[in-house]
TINU-464962 format. One record per residue (C-alpha): y, z, x; residue number from 1; residue in three letters. Coordinates in steps of 0.02 Angstrom, whole numbers, padded with zeros to 5 digits, always signed. Each point is the difference from the previous one (the first is absolute). Layout:
! residues N
SEGU | v | w | u | pos | code
SEGU | Y | Z | X | NUM | ALA .
...
***
This chain:
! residues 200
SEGU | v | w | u | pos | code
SEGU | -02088 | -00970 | +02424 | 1 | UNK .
SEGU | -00054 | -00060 | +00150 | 2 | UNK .
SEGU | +00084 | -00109 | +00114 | 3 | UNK .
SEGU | -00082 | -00132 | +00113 | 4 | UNK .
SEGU | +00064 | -00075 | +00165 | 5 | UNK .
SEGU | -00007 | -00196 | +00043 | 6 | UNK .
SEGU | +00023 | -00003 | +00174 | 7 | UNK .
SEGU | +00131 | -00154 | +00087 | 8 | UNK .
SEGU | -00063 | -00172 | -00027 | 9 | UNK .
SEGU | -00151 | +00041 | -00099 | 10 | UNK .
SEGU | -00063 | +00008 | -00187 | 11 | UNK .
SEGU | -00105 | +00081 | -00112 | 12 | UNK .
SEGU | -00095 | -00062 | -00181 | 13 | UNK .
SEGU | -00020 | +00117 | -00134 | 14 | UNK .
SEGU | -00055 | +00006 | -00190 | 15 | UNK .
SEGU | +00121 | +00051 | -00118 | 16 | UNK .
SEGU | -00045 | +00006 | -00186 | 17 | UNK .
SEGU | +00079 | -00054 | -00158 | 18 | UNK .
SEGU | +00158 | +00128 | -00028 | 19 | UNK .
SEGU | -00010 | +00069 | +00168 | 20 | UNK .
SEGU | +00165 | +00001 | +00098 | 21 | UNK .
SEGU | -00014 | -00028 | +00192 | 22 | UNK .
SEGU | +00185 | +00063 | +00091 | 23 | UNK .
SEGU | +00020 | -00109 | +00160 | 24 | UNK .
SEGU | +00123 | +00120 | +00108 | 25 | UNK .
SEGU | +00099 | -00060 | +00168 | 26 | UNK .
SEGU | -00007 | +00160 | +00095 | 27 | UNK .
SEGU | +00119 | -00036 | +00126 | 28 | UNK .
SEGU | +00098 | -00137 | -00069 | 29 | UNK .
SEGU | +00013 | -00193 | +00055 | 30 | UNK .
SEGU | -00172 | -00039 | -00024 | 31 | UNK .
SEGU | -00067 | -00120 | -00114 | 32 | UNK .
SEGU | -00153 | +00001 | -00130 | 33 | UNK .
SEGU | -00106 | -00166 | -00023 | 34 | UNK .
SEGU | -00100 | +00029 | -00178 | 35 | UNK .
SEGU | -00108 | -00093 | -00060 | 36 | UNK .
SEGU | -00115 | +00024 | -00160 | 37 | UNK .
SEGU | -00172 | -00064 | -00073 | 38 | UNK .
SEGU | -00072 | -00006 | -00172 | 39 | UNK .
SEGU | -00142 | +00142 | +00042 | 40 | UNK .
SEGU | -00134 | -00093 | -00127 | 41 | UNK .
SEGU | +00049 | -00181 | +00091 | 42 | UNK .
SEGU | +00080 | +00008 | +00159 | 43 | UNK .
SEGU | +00061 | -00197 | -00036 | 44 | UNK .
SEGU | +00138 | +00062 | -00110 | 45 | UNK .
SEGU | +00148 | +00053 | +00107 | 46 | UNK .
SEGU | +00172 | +00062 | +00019 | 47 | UNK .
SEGU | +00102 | -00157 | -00021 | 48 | UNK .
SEGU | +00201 | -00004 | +00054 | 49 | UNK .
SEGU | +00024 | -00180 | -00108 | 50 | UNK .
SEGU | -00065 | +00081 | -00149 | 51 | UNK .
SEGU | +00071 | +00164 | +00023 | 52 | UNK .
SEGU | +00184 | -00093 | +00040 | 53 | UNK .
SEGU | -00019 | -00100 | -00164 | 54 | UNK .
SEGU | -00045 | +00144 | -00120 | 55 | UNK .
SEGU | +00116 | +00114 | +00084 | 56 | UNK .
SEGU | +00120 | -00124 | +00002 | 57 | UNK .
SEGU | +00066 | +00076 | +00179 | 58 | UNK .
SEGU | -00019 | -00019 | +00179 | 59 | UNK .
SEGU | +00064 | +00189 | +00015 | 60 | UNK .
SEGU | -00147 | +00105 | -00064 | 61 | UNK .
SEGU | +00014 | +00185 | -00031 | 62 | UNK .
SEGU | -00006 | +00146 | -00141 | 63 | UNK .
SEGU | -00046 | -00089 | -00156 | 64 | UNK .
SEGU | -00089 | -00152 | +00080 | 65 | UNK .
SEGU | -00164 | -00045 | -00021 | 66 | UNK .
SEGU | -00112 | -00089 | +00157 | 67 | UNK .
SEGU | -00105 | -00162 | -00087 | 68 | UNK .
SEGU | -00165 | -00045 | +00035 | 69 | UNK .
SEGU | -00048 | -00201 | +00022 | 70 | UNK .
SEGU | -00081 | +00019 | -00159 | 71 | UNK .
SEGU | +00191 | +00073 | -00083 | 72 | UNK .
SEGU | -00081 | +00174 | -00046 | 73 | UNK .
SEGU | +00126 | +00142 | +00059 | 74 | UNK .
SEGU | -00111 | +00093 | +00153 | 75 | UNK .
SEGU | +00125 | +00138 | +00063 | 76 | UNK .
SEGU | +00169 | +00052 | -00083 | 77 | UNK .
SEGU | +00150 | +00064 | +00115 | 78 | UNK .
SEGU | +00027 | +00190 | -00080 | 79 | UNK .
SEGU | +00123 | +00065 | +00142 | 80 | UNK .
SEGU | +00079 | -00067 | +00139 | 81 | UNK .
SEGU | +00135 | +00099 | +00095 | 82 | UNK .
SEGU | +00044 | -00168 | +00127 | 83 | UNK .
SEGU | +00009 | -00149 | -00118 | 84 | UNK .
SEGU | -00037 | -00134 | +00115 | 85 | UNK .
SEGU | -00152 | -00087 | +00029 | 86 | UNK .
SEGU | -00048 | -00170 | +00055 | 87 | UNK .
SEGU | -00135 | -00114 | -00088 | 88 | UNK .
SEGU | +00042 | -00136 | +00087 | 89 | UNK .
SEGU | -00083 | -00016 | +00170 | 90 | UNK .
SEGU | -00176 | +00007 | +00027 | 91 | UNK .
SEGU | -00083 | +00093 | +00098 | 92 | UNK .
SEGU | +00032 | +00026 | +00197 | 93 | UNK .
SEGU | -00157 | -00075 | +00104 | 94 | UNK .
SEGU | -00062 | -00063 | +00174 | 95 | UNK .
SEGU | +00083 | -00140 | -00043 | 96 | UNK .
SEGU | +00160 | +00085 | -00048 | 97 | UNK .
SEGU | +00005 | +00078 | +00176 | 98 | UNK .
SEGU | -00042 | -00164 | +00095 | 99 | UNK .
SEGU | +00138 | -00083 | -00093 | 100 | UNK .
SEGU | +00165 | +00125 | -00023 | 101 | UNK .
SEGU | -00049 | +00101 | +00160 | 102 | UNK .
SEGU | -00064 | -00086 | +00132 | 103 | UNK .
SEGU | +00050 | +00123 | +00123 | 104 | UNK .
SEGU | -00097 | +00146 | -00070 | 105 | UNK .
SEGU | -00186 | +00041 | -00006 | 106 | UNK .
SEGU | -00094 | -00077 | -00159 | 107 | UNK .
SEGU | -00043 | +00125 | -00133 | 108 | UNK .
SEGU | -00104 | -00048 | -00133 | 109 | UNK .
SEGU | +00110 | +00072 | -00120 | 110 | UNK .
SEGU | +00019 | +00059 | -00153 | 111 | UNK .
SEGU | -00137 | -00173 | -00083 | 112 | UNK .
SEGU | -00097 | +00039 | +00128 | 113 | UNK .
SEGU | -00004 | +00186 | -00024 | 114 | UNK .
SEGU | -00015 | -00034 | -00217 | 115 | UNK .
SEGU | -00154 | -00115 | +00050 | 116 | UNK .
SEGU | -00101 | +00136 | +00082 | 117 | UNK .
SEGU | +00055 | +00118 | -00123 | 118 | UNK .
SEGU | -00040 | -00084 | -00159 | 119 | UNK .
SEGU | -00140 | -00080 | +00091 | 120 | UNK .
SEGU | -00149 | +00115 | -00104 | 121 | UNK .
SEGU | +00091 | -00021 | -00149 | 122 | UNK .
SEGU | -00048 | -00191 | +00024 | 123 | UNK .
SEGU | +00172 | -00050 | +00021 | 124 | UNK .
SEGU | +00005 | -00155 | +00139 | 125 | UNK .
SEGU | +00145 | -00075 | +00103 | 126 | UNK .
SEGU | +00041 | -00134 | -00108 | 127 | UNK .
SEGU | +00019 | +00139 | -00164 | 128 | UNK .
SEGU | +00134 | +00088 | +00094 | 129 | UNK .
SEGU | +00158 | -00049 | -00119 | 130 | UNK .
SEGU | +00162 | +00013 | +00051 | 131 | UNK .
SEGU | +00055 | +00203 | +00000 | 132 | UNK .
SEGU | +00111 | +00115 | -00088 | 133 | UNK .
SEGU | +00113 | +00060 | +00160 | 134 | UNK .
SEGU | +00038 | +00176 | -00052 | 135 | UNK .
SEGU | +00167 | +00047 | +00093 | 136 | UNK .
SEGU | +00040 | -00158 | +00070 | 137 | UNK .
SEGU | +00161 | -00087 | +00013 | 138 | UNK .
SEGU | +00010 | -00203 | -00006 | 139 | UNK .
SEGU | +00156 | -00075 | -00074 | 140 | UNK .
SEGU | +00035 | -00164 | -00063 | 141 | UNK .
SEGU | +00168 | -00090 | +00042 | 142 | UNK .
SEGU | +00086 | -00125 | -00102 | 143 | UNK .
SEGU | -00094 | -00113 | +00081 | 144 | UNK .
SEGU | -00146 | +00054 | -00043 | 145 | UNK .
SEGU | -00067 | +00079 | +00184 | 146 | UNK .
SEGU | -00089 | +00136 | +00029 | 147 | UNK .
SEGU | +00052 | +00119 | +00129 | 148 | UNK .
SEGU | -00112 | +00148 | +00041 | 149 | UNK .
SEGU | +00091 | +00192 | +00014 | 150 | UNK .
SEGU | -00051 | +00175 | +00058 | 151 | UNK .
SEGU | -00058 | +00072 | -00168 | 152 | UNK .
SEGU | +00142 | +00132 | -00075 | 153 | UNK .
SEGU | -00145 | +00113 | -00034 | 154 | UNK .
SEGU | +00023 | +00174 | +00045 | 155 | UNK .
SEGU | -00107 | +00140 | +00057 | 156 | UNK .
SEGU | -00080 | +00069 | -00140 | 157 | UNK .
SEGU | +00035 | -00156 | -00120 | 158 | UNK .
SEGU | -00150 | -00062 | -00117 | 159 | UNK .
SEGU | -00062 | -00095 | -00118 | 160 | UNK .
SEGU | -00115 | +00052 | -00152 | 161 | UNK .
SEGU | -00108 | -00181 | -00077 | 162 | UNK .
SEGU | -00106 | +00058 | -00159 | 163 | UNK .
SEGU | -00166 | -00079 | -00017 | 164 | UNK .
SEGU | -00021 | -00148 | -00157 | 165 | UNK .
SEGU | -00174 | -00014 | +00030 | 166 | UNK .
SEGU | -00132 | +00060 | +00119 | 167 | UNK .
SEGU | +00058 | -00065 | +00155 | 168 | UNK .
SEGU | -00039 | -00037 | +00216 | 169 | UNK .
SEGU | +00159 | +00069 | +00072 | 170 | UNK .
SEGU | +00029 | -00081 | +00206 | 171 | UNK .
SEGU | +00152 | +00102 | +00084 | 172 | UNK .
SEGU | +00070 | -00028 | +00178 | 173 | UNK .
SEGU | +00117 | +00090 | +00124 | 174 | UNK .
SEGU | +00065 | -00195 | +00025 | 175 | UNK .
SEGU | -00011 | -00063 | +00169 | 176 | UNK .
SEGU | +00135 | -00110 | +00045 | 177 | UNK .
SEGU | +00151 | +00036 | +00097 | 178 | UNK .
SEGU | +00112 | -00078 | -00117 | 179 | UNK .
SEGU | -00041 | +00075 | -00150 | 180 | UNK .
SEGU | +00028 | +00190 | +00049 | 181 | UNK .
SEGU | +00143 | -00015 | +00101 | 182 | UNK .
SEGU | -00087 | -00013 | +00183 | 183 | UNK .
SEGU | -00121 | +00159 | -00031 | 184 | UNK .
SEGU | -00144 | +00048 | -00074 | 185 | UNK .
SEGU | -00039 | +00180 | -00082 | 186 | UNK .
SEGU | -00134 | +00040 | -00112 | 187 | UNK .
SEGU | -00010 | -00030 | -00202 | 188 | UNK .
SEGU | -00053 | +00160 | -00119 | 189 | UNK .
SEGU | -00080 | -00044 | -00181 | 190 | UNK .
SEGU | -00041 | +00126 | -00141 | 191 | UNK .
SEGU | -00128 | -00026 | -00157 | 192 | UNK .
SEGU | +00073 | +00099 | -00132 | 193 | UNK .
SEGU | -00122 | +00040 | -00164 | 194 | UNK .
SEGU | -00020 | -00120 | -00116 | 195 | UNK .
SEGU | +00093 | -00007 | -00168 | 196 | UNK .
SEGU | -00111 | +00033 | -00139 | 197 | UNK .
SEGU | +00031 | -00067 | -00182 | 198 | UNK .
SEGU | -00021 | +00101 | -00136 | 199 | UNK .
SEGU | -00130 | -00054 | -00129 | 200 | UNK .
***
């Protein structure tokens, strides 16, 4: 199978039909993932964390889970996943982002700004981009119910494999903020594997 390379702080959109399986890979470890995922026949249904956290019935989403569309269909199940933690919290990192947490470093547009030109021909605006499945990274909740944002435990060579519900407008990043991947930035690899055929 072939792999593909994201490059640092960008992102890609691909198609990804119904019981394909797309493995997101961190080739170097301590990167994070931001996914994001469309209905393919009506781009206005999308991932959704609220409705994924209420049928999952978890904030800590891995093998077995299921990622929720707005509309409560299932879009992508969680077949493997050799790191087991994930965020689906925070939303995506933007100019804004950058102006706000790191006002000493250059603005990037970030990983919403790098979804929106991605998913851009897809006809996917700004204001569609819901709040992303962070592959690989690492936000934990104290008693008090902050958030505090970790280098991802994500090692070289660690992945994730999502199978397809339904025809589906994948967005990936190579997530831009300094934060989030531990002060660096290294590139994101992603696999489509065949799809799973039913027999009749």
């Amino acid at each position: 199978m072939t792999v593909t390379q994201i490059e640092p702080r960008t992102g890609v959109a691909l198609q990804l039909r119904k019981g394909q399986t797309l493995r997101v890979i961190d080739p170097e470890g301590v990167q994070v993932s931001d996914l994001v995922a469309y209905n393919a026949a009506d781009v206005r249904e999308a991932i959704s964390n609220g409705r994924t956290f209420d049928y999952e019935q978890t904030i800590a989403l891995t093998s077995g889970n299921r990622l929720w569309s707005n509309r409560s269909r299932p879009m992508l199940a969680i077949v493997e996943d050799s790191v087991g933690r994930h965020d689906f919290l925070l939303t995506p990192c933007s100019e804004a982002t950058f102006r706000y947490f790191y006002p000493h470093e250059p603005v990037h547009r970030g990983c919403f700004g790098n979804l929106t030109e991605a998913l851009a021909p897809y006809g996917v605006e700004p204001d569609m981009i819901p709040c992303a499945f962070n592959l690989f990274m690492n936000v934990s909740v104290a008693a008090d119910g902050r958030l505090r944002v970790e280098p991802p435990v994500s090692r070289p060579g660690d992945y994730v494999r999502l199978r397809a519900e339904m025809d589906l407008i994948v967005g990936v990043t190579a997530c831009s903020a300094y934060a989030s991947n531990g002060g660096s930035f290294k590139p994101i690899h992603y696999q489509l594997e065949a799809e799973v055929t039913t027999p009749p």
